[in-house]
C-alpha positions as CSV (number, residue, x, y, z in Angstrom):
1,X,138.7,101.4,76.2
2,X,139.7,103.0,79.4
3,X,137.9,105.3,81.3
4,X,139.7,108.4,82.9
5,X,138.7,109.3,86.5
6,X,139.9,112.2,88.0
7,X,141.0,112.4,91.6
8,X,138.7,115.1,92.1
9,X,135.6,112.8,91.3
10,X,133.6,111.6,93.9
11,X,131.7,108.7,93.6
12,X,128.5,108.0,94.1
13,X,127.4,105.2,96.9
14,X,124.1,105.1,95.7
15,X,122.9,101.2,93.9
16,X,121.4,102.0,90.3
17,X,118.2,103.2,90.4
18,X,115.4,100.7,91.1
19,X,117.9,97.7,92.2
20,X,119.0,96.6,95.9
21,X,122.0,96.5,98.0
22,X,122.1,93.5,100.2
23,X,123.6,94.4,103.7
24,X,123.8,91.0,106.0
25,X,120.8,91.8,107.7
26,X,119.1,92.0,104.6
27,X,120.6,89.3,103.1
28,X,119.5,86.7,106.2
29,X,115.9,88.3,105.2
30,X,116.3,87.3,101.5
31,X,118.1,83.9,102.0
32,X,114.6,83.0,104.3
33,X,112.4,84.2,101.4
34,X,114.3,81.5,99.4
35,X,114.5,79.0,101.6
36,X,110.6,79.0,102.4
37,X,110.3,79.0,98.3
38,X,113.1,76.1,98.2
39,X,111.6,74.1,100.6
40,X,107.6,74.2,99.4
41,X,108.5,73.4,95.9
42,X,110.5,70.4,96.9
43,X,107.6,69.4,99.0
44,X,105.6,68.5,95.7
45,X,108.7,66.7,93.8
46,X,110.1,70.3,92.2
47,X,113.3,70.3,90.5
48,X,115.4,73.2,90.5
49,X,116.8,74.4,87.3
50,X,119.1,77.7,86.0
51,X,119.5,79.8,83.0
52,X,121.0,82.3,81.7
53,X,120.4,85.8,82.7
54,X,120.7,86.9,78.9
55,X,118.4,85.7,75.9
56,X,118.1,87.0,72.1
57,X,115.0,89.5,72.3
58,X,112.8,87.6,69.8
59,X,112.0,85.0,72.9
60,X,110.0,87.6,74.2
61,X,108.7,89.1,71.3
62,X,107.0,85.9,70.1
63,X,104.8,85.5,73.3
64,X,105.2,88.5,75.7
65,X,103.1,91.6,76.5
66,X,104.2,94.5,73.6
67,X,104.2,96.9,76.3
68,X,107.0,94.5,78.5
69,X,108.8,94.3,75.3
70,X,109.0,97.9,73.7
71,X,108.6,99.8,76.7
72,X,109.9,97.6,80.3
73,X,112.9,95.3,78.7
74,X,117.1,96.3,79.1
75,X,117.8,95.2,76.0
76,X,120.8,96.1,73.3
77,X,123.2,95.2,70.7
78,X,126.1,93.2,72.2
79,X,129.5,92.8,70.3
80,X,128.1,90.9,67.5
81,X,125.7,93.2,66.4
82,X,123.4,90.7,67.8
83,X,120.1,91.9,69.9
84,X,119.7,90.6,73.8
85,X,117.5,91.7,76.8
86,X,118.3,90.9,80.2
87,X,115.7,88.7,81.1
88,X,112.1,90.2,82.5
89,X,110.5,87.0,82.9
90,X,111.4,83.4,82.9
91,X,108.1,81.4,81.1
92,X,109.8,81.9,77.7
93,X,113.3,80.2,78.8
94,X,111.7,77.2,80.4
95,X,109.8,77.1,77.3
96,X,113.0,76.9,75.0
97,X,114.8,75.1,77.4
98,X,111.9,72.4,77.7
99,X,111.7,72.9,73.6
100,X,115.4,72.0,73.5
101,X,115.6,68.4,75.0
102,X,111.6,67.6,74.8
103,X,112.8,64.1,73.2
104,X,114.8,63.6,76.0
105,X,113.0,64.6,78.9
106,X,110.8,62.3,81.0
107,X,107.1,64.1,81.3
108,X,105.4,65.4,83.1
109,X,108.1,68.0,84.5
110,X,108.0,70.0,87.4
111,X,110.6,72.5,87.8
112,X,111.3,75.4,89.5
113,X,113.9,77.9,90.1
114,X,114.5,81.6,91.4
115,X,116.2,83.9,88.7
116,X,116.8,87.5,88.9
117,X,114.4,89.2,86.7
118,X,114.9,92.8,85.0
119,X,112.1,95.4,83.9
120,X,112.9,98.9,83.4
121,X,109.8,100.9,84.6
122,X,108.9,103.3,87.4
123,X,110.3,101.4,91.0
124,X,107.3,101.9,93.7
125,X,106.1,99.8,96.4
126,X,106.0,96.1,95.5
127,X,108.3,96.9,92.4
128,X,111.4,97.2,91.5
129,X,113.8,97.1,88.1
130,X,115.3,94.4,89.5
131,X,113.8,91.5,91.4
132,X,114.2,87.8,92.5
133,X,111.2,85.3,91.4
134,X,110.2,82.0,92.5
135,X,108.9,80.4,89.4
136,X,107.5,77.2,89.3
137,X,105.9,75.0,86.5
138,X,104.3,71.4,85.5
139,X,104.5,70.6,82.0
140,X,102.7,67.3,80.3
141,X,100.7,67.0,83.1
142,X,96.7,66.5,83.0
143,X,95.5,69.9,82.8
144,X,93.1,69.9,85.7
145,X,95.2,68.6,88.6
146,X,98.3,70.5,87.6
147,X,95.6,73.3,87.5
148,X,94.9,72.2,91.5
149,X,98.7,71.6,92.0
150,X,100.4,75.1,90.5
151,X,97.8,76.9,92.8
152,X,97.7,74.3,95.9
153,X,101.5,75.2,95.7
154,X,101.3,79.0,96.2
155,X,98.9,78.8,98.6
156,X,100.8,76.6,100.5
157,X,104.6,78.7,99.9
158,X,102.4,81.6,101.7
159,X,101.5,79.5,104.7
160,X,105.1,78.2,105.2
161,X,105.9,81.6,105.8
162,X,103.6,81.5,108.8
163,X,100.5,83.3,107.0
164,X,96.8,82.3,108.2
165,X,94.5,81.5,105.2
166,X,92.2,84.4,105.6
167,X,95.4,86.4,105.5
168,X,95.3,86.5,101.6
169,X,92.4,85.7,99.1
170,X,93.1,83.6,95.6
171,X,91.4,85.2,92.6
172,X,90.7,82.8,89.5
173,X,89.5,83.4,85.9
174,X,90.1,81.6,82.6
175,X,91.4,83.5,79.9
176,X,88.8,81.1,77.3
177,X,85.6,82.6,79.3
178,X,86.8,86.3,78.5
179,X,88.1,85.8,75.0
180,X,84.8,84.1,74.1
181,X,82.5,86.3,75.4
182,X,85.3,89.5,74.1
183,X,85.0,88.1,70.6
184,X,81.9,86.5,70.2
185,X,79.1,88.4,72.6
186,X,81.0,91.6,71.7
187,X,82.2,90.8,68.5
188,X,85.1,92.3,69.1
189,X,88.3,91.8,66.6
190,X,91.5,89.9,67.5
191,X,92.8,93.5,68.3
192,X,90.5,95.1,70.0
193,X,90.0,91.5,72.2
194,X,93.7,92.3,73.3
195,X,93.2,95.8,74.2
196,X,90.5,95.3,76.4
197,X,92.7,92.2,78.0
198,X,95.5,95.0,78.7
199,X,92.7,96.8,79.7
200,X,91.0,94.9,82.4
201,X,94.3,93.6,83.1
202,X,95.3,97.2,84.7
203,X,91.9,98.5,86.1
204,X,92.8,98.1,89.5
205,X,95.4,100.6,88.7
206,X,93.0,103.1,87.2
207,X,90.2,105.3,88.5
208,X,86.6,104.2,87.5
209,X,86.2,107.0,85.3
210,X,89.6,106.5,83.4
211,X,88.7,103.2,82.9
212,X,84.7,103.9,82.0
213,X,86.3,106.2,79.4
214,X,89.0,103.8,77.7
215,X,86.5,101.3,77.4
216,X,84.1,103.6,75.8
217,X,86.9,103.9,72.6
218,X,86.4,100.6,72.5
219,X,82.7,99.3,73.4
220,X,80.8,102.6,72.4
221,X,77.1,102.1,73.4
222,X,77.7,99.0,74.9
223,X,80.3,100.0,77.5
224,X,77.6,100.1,80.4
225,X,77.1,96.2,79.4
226,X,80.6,95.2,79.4
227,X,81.0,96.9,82.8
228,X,78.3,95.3,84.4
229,X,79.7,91.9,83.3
230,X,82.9,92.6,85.3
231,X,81.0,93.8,88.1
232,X,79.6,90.6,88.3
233,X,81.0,88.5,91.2
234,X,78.7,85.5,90.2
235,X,80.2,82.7,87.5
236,X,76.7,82.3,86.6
237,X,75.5,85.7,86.4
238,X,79.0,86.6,83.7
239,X,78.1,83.9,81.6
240,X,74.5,83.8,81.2
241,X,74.5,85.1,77.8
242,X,76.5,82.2,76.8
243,X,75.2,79.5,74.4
244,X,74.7,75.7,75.4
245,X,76.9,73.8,74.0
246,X,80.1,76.3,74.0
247,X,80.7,75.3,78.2
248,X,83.6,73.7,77.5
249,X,85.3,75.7,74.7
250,X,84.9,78.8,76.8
251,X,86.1,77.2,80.4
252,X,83.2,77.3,82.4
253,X,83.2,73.7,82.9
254,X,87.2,73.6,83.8
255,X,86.7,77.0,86.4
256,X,83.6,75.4,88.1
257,X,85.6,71.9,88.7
258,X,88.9,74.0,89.7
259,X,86.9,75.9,92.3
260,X,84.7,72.6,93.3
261,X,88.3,70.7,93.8
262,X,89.8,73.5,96.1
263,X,86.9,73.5,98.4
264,X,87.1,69.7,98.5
265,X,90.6,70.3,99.4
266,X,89.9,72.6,102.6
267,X,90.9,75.7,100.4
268,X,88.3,78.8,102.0
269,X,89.7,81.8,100.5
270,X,89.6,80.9,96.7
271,X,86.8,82.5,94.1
272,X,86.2,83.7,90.7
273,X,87.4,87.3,89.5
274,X,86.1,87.9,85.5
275,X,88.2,90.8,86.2
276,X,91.1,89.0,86.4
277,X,93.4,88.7,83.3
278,X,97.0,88.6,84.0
279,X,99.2,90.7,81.2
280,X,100.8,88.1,79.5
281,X,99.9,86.8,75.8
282,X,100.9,83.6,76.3
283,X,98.3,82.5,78.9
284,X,95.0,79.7,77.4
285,X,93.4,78.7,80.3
286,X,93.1,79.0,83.9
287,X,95.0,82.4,85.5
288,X,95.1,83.4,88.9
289,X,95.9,85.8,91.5
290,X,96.9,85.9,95.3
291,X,95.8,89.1,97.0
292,X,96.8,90.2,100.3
293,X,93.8,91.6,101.9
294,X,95.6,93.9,104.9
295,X,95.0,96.9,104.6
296,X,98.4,98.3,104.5
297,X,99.0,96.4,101.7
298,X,95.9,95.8,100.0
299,X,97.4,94.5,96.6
300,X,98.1,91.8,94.3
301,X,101.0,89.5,95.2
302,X,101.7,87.2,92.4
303,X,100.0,84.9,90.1
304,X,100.2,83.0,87.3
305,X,98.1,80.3,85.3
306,X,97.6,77.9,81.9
307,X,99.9,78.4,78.8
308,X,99.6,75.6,76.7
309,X,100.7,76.9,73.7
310,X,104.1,78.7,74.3
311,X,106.1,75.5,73.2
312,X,104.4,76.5,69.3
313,X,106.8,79.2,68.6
314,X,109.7,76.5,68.4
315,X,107.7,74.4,66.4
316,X,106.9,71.9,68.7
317,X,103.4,70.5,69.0
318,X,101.1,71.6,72.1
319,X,102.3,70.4,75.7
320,X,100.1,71.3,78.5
321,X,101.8,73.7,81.0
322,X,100.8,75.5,83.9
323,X,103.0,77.8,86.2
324,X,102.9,81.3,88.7
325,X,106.0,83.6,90.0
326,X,106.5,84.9,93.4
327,X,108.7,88.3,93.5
328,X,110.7,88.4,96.6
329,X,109.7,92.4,97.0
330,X,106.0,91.7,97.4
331,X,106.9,88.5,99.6
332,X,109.1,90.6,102.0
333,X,106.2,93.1,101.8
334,X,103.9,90.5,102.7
335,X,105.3,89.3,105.6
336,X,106.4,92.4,106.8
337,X,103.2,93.4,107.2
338,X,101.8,90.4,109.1
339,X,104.8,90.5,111.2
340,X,106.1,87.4,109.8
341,X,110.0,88.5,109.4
342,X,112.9,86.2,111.3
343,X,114.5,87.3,113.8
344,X,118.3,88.2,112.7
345,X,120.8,86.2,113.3
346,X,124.6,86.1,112.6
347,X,126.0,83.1,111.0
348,X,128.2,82.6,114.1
349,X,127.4,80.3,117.0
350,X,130.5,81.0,119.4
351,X,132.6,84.3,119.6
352,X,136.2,83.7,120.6
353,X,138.1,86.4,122.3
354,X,141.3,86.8,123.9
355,X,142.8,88.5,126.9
356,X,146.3,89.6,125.7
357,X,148.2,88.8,123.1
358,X,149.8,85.7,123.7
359,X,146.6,83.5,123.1
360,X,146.7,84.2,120.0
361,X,148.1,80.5,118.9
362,X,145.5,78.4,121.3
363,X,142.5,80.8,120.2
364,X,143.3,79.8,116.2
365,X,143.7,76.2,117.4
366,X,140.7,75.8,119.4
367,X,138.5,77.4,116.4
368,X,140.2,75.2,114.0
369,X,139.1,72.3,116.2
370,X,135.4,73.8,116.9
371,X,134.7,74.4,112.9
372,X,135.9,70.8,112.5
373,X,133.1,69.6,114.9
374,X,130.6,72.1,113.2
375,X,130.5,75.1,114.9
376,X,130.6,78.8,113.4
377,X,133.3,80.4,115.0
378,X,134.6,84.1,115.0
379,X,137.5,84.5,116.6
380,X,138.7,88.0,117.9
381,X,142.9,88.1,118.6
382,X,142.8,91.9,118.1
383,X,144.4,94.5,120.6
384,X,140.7,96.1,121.9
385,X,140.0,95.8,125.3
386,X,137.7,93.0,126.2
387,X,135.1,95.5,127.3
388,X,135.3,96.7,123.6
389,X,134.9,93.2,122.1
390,X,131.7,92.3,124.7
391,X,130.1,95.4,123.2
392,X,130.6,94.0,119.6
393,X,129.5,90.7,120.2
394,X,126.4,92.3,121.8
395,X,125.8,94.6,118.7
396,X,126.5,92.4,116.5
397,X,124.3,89.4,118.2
398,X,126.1,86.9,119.0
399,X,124.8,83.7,120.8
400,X,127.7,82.5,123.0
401,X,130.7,84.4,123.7
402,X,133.6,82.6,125.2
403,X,136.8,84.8,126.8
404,X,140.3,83.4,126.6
405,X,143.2,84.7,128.8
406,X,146.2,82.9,130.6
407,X,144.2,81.1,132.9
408,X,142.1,79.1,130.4
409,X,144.6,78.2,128.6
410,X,146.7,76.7,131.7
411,X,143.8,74.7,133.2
412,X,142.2,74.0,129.6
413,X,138.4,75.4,131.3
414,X,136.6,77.8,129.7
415,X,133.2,79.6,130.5
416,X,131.0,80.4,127.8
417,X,128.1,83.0,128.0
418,X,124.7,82.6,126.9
419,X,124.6,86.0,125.8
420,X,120.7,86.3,125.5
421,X,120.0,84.5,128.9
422,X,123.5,85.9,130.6
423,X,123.8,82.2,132.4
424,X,127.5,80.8,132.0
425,X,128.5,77.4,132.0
426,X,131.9,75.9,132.4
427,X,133.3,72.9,130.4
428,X,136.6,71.8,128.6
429,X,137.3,72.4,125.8
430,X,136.6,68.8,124.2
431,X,132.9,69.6,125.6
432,X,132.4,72.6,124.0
433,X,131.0,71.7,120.7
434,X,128.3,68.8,122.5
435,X,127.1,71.6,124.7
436,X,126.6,74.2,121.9
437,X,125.2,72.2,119.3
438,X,123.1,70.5,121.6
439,X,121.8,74.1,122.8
440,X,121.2,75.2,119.5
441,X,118.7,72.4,118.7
């Protein structure tokens, strides 16, 4: 079908609502994020793997949040009547991919990669309808250290972007300690357990006496109790009520070690949150949180934790698995705010401009020649005056500039211009590339 425009139409230049244009300067800023995200997960062996950006809806609506799924997926019929949902999440497609070829594979796995995720809900400050997501995972692993590891490895991704450790603070729970004492302290049903998850899950979102109220639906008489249990800051004091014995079903003994093995590791900023929950279904064990704790952007950054059983809904037996995601809007916010963005620079190392027109053949040679020995070059043959083309190398900030006329060409000496510094130096042009590279070192 063809669509009809009429010349009287004006488009819009606006992106869709809640997604990003990437102008250079932004683009050098996300390319960073990236590479920062690239480079800490291969520190600890990560592999990098793709997907994708379309899956059949039922992936998510075996494991993921009901509210994600009716209310925050793009999903539709495509030509074969057959239901899809740009992807608002990547756990599920690991999961099936890692279901796929589990006889094949050689465990444990650690993988990572850094789709573009879609959600359709209100875009605000830290979120967007579209985002990119560094996601990685360990599956088959012992559950403990790749507890350590998953959370050793966000830690660390913040401080490769230059962060200071008491720039951020890592909250931890374990979904077993909250479902036990949900169901069996507040004999709550399967249900109700889940609505106070989603509940707890967005009380930072919610004033204390919208959430004192919702919980009352729930709770009744003992809302004041459940309340003081998540005021609790103290491991101890939240579990208290707990039976001897039921430790290790409900994860006290696997939170206590976590904590224990991050102090051992040097880790100062790391404590226990029973408020913590993360939204997802799918999560068994250990979850977590990284907060930053400015105060211009006092908010969660990312998290993830312990899904153990997501590998189920494809039949497969139980595979240990742990995993976070990082979203690149709350990482630029993050270190935007500690003043922790690059400085922007052009992918060009030497700017070539000419002095009349007849240069215009030894100007395409000598580039040709500089790329070869690994220099960016931009070279400039237009008909602008060379006061004109100065100016744009200046805007557009460019290291080195080197002018070209009749002269140069004759004696085969050129003088190149540091164009932060303003020194010049003179070489030929066979020296050009040593001297450049060697500065940009």
């Amino acid at each position: 079908m063809y669509i009809m425009i009429s010349k009287k139409a004006k488009l819009g230049t606006e992106p869709y609502k809640g997604v990003r244009d990437f102008y250079p300067e932004d683009m050098f800023i996300q390319n960073h994020i990236q590479a920062i995200w690239r480079k800490t997960a291969e520190s600890y062996g990560y592999e990098e793997f793709g997907a994708s950006i379309l899956e059949p809806s039922e992936l998510y609506r075996s494991k993921t949040s009901e509210e994600i799924v009716n209310e925050q997926t793009y999903s539709f019929l495509d030509r074969g009547d057959r239901e899809v949902t740009l992807r608002p999440e990547m756990t599920p497609t690991i999961a099936r991919m890692v279901a796929a070829k589990k006889q094949e594979l050689i465990f444990p796995l650690r993988w990572f990669s850094i789709p573009n995720l879609f959600r359709y809900e209100k875009p605000q400050r830290g979120r967007l309808r579209e985002h990119w997501q560094f996601n990685a995972d360990i599956f088959g692993a012992d559950g403990k250290e790749s507890d350590l590891e998953i959370i050793s490895l966000a830690r660390q991704t913040l401080l490769n972007f230059g962060a200071k450790e008491n720039d951020f603070e890592i909250k931890i729970n374990n979904r077993k300690i909250m479902s036990y004492i949900l169901r069996s302290i507040f004999e709550l049903d399967e249900d109700n357990a889940r609505r106070v998850s989603r509940l707890i899950d967005k009380k930072e979102k919610m004033s204390d006496k919208e959430f004192s109220d919702e919980a009352q639906n729930i709770f009744g008489a003992r809302t004041s109790q459940f309340i003081h249990v998540l005021e609790s800051k103290d491991l101890d004091t939240v579990t208290m009520n707990i039976r001897k014995g039921d430790e290790e079903i409900v994860g006290i003994v696997e939170i206590r070690e976590l904590l224990e093995a991050l102090k051992e590791m040097g880790v100062t900023n790391a404590f226990f949150s029973p408020t913590l929950m993360r939204g997802f279904d799918y999560y068994t064990g250990m979850v977590f949180e990284i907060y930053d704790k400015d105060s211009a952007n006092k908010r969660a950054l990312f998290g993830g934790g312990r899904y153990d059983d997501l590998l189920t809904v494809f039949g497969e037996e139980r595979i240990r698995a742990a995993g976070f995601g990082m979203g690149d809007v709350t990482a630029r916010d993050f270190i935007e705010t500690h003043g922790l963005l690059p400085e922007y620079a052009p992918a060009c190392d030497l700017y070539i401009a000419s002095i009349g027109q007849e240069q215009k053949g030894p100007i395409r040679s000598l580039s040709e020649d500089l790329r070869q020995k690994g220099l960016r070059v931009v070279s400039d043959v237009s008909d602008k005056r060379i006061q004109d083309k100065l100016k744009k190398a200046d805007r557009k900030k460019y290291p080195f500039v080197l002018i070209v006329g009749a002269d140069e060409v004759k004696t085969g000496k050129y003088k190149i211009k540091n164009m932060k510094t303003g020194e010049e130096i003179e070489c030929r042009n066979e020296e050009i590339a040593d001297k450049l590279l060697v500065d940009s070192q």
